[in-house]
ZAPA-780265 format. One record per residue: residue in one letter; x, y, z of N, C-alpha, C, CB in turn; residue number from 1. Coordinates in pm, 1 decimal. Glycine has a CB too. Example, Ala and Ser with C-alpha at 12.3 -4.5 7.8 and 13.67 -1.06 7.14 Angstrom:
BEGIN
<'a'; <1319.0; -569.0; 780.0>; <1230.0; -450.0; 780.0>; <1320.0; -330.0; 780.0>; <1130.8; -447.3; 904.6>; 1> <'s'; <1285.0; -225.0; 708.0>; <1367.0; -106.0; 714.0>; <1290.0; 3.0; 787.0>; <1408.4; -59.8; 572.5>; 2> 
This chain:
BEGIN
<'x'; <1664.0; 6142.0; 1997.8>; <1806.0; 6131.7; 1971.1>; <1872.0; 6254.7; 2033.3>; <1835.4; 6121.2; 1816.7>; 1> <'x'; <1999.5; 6207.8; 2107.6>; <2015.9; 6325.5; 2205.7>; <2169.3; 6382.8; 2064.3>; <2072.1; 6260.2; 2437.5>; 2> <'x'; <2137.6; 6516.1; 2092.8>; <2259.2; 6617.4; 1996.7>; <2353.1; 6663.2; 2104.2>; <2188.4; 6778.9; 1906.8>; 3> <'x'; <2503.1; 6686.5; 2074.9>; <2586.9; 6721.5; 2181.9>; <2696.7; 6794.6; 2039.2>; <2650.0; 6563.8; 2306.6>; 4> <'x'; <2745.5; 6874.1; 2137.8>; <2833.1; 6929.0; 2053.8>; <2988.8; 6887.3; 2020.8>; <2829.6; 7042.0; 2095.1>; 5> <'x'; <3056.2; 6910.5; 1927.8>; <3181.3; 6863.3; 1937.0>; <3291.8; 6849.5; 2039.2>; <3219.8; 6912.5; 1866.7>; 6> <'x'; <3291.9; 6977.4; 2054.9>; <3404.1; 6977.4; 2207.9>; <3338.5; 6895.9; 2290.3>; <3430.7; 7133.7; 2303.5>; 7> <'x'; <3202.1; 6902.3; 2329.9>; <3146.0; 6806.8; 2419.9>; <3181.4; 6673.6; 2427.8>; <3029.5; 6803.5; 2403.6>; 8> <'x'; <3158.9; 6622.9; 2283.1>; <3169.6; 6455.6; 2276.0>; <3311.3; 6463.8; 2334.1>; <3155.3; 6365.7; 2101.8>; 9> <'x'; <3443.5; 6522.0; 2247.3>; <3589.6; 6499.0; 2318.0>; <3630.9; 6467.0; 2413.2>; <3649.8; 6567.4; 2328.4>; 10> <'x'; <3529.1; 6535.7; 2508.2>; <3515.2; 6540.3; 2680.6>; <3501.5; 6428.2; 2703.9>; <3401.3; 6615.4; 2756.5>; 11> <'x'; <3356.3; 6369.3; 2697.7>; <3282.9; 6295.4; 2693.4>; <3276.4; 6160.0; 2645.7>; <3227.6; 6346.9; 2661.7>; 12> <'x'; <3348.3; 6118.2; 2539.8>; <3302.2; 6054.2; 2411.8>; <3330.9; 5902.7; 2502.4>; <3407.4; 6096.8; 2238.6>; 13> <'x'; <3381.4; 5850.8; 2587.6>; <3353.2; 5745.7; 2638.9>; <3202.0; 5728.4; 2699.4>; <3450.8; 5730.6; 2725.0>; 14> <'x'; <3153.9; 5811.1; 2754.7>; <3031.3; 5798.1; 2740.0>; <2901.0; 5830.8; 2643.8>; <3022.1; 5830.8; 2816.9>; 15> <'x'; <2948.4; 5870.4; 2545.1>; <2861.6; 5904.0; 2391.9>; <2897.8; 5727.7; 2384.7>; <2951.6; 6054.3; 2226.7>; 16> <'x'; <2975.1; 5730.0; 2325.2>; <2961.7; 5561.9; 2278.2>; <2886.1; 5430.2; 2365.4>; <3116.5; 5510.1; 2268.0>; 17> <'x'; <2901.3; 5470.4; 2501.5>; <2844.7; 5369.9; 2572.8>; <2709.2; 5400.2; 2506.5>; <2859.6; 5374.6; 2738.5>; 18> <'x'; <2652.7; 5515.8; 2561.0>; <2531.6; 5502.6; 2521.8>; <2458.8; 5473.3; 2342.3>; <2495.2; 5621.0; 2581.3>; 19> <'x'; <2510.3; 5507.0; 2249.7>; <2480.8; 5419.5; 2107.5>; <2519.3; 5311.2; 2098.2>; <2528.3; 5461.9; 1993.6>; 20> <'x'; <2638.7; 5205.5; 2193.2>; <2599.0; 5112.0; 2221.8>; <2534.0; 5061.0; 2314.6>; <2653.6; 5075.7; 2211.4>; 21> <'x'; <2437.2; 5115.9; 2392.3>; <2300.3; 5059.9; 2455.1>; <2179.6; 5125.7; 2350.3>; <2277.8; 5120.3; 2639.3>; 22> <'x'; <2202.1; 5174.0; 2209.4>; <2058.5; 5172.6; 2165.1>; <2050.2; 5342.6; 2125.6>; <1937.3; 5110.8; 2303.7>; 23> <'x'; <2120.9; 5419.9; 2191.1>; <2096.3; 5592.9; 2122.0>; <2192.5; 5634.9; 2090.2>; <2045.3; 5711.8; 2203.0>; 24> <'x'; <2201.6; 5632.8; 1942.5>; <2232.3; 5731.6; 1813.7>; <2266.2; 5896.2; 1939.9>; <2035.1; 5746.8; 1662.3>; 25> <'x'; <2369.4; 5935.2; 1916.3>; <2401.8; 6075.0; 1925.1>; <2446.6; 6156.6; 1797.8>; <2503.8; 6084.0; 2020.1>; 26> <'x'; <2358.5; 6278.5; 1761.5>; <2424.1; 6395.9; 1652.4>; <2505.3; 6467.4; 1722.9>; <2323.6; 6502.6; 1580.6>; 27> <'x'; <2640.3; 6453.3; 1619.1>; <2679.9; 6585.4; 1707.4>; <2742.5; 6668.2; 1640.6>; <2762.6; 6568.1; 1822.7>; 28> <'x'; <2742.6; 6820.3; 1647.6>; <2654.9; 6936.4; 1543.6>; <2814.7; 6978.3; 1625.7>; <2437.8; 7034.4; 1569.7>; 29> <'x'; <2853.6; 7087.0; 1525.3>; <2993.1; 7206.1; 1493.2>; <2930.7; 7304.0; 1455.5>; <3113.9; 7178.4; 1372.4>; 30> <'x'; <2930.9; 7395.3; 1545.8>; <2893.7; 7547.7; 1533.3>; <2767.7; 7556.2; 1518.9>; <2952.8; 7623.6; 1424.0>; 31> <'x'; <2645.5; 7471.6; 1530.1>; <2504.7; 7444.9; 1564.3>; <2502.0; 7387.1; 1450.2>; <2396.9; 7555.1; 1598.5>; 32> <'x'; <2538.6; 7319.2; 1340.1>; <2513.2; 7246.7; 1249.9>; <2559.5; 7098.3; 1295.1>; <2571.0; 7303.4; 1132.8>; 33> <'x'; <2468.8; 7056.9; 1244.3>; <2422.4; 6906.4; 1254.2>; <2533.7; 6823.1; 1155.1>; <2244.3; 6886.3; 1193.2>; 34> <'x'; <2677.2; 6778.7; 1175.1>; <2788.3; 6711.5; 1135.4>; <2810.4; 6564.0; 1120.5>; <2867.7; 6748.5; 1207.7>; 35> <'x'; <2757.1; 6436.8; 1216.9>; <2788.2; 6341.0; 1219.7>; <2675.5; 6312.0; 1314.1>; <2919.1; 6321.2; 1238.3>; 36> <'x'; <2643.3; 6140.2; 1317.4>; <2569.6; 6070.7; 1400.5>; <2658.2; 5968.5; 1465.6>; <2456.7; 6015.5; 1332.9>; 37> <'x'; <2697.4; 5903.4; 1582.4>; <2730.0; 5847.8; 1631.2>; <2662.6; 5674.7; 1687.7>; <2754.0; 5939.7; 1683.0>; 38> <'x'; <2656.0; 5606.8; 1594.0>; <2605.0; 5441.5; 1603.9>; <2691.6; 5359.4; 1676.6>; <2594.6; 5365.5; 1462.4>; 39> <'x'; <2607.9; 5256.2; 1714.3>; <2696.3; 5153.7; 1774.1>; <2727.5; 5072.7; 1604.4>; <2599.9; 5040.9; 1922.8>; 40> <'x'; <2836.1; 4990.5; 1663.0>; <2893.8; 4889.9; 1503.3>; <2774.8; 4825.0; 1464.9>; <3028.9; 4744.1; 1524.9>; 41> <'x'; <2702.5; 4751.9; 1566.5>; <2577.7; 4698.3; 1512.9>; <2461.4; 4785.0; 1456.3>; <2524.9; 4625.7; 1612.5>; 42> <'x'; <2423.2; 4880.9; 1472.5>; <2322.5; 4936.7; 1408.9>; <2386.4; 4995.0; 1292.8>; <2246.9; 5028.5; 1490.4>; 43> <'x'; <2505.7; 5029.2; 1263.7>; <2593.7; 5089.5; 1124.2>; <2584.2; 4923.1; 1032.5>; <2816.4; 5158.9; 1176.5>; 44> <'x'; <2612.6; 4816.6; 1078.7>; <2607.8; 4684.5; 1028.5>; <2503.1; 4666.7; 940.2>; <2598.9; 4590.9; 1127.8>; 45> <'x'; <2383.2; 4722.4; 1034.0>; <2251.5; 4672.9; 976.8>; <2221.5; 4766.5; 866.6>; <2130.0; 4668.7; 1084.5>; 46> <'x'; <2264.8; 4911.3; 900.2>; <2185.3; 5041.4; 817.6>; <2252.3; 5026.9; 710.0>; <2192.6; 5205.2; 873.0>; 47> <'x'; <2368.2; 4969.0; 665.1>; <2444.5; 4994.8; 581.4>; <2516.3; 4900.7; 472.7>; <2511.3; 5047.0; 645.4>; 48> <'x'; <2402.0; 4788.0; 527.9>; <2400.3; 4665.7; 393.3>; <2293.4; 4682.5; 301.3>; <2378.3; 4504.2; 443.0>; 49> <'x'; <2353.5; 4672.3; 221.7>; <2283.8; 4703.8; 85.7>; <2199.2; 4536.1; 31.6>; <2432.8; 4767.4; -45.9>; 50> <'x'; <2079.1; 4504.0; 59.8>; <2042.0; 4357.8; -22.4>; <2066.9; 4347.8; -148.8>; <1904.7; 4319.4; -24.1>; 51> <'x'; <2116.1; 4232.1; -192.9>; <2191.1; 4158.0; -327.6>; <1984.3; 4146.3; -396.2>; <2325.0; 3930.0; -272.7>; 52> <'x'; <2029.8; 4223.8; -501.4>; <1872.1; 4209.4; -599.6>; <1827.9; 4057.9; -573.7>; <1895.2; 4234.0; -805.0>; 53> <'x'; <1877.1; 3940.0; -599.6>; <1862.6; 3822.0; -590.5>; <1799.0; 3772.5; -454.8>; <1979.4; 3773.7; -619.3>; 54> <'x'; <1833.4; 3820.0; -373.4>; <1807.0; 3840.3; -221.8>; <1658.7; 3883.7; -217.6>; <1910.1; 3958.8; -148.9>; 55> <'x'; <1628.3; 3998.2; -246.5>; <1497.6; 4060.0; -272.3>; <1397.6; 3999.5; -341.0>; <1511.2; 4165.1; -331.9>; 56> <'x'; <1402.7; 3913.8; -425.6>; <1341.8; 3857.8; -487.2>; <1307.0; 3695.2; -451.8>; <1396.0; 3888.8; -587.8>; 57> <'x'; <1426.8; 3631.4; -396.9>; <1383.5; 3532.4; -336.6>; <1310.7; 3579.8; -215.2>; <1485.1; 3445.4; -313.9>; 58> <'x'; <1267.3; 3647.3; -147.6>; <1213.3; 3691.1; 11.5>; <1063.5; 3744.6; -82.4>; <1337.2; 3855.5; 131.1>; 59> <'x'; <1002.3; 3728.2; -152.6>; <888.8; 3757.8; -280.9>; <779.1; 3709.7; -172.4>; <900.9; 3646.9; -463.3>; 60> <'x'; <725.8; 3752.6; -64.9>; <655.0; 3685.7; -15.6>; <506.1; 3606.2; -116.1>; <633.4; 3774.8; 92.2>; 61> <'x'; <453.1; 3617.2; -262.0>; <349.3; 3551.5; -311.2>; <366.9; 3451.2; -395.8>; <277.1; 3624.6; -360.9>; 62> <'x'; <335.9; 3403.3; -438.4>; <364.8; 3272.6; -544.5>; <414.6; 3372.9; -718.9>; <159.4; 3145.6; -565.2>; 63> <'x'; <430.3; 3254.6; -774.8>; <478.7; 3292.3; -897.4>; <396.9; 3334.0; -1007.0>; <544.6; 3201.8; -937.4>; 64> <'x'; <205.1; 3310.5; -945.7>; <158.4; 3307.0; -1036.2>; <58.0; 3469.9; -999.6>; <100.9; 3154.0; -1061.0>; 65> <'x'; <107.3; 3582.2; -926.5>; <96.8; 3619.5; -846.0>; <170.3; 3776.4; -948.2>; <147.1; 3527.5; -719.4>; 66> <'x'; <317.1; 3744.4; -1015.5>; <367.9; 3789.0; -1111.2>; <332.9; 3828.0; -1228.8>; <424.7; 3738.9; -1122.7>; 67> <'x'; <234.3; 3903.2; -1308.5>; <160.5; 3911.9; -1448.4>; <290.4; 3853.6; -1550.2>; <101.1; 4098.0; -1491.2>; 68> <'x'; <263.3; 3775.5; -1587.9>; <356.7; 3745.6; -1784.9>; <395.1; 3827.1; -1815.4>; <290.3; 3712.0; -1931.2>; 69> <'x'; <508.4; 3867.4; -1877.4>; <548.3; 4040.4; -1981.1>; <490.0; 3933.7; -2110.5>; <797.5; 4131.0; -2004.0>; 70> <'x'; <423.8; 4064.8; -2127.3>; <366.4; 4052.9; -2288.0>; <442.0; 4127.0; -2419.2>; <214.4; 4120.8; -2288.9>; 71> <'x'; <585.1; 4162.4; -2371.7>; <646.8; 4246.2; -2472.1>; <800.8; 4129.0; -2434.1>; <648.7; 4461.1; -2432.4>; 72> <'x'; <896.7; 4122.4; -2522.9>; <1025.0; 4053.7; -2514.8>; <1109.3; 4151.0; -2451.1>; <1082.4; 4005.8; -2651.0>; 73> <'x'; <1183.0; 4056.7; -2414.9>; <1300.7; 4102.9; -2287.8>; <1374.9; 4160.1; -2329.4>; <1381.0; 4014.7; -2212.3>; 74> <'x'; <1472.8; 4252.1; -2264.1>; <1547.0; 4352.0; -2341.2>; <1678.6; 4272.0; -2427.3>; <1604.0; 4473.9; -2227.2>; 75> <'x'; <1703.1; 4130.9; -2369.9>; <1803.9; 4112.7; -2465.7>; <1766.7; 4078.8; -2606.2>; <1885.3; 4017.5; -2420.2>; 76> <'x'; <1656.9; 4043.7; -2625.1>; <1572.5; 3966.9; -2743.7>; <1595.8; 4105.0; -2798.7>; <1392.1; 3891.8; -2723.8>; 77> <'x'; <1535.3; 4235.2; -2749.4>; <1529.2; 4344.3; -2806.8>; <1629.9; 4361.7; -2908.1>; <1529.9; 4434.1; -2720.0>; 78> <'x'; <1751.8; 4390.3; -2787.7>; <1922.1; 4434.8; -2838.2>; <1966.6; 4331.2; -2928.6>; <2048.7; 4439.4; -2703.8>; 79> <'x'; <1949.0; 4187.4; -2952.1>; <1963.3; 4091.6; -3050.0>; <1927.9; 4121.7; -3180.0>; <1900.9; 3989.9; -3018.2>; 80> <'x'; <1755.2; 4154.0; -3189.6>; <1754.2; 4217.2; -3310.6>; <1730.5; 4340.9; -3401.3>; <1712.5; 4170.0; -3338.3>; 81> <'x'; <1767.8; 4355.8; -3328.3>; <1829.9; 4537.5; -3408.0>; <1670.1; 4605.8; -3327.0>; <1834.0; 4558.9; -3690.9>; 82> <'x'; <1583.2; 4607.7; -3236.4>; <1564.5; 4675.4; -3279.7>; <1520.6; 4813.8; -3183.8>; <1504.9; 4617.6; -3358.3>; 83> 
């Protein structure tokens, strides 16, 4: 991942972007610290969806039986009766 500096990108920044949209991420660091990364929309798209729990669980690649039983009651049974 190539690092460039701020004033640099300003200069530059039509070609910073071309290149994270062909595929490389640029850091680019203020006063030698490391400030921001520069993505194309599609790789920010991807990094930055969060999967719906439901989602995760249907994609379960094993069967159901695959899952051990809970041998203790579920938390609402719990909170139902007092305890």
């Amino acid at each position: 991942m190539k690092e460039i500096q701020l004033k640099d990108v300003k200069a530059t920044l039509s070609a910073v972007v071309d290149r994270a949209v062909a595929g490389e991420p640029t850091v680019i660091t203020r006063h030698g610290r490391r400030e921001a990364v520069l993505v194309s929309f599609e790789e920010w798209q991807r990094i930055s969806k969060v999967p719906e729990f439901a989602d995760l669980l249907l994609a379960f690649p094993g069967e159901a039986s695959d899952i051990p039983a809970r041998s203790r009651k579920p938390a609402r049974a719990l909170r139902e009766s007092g305890a």
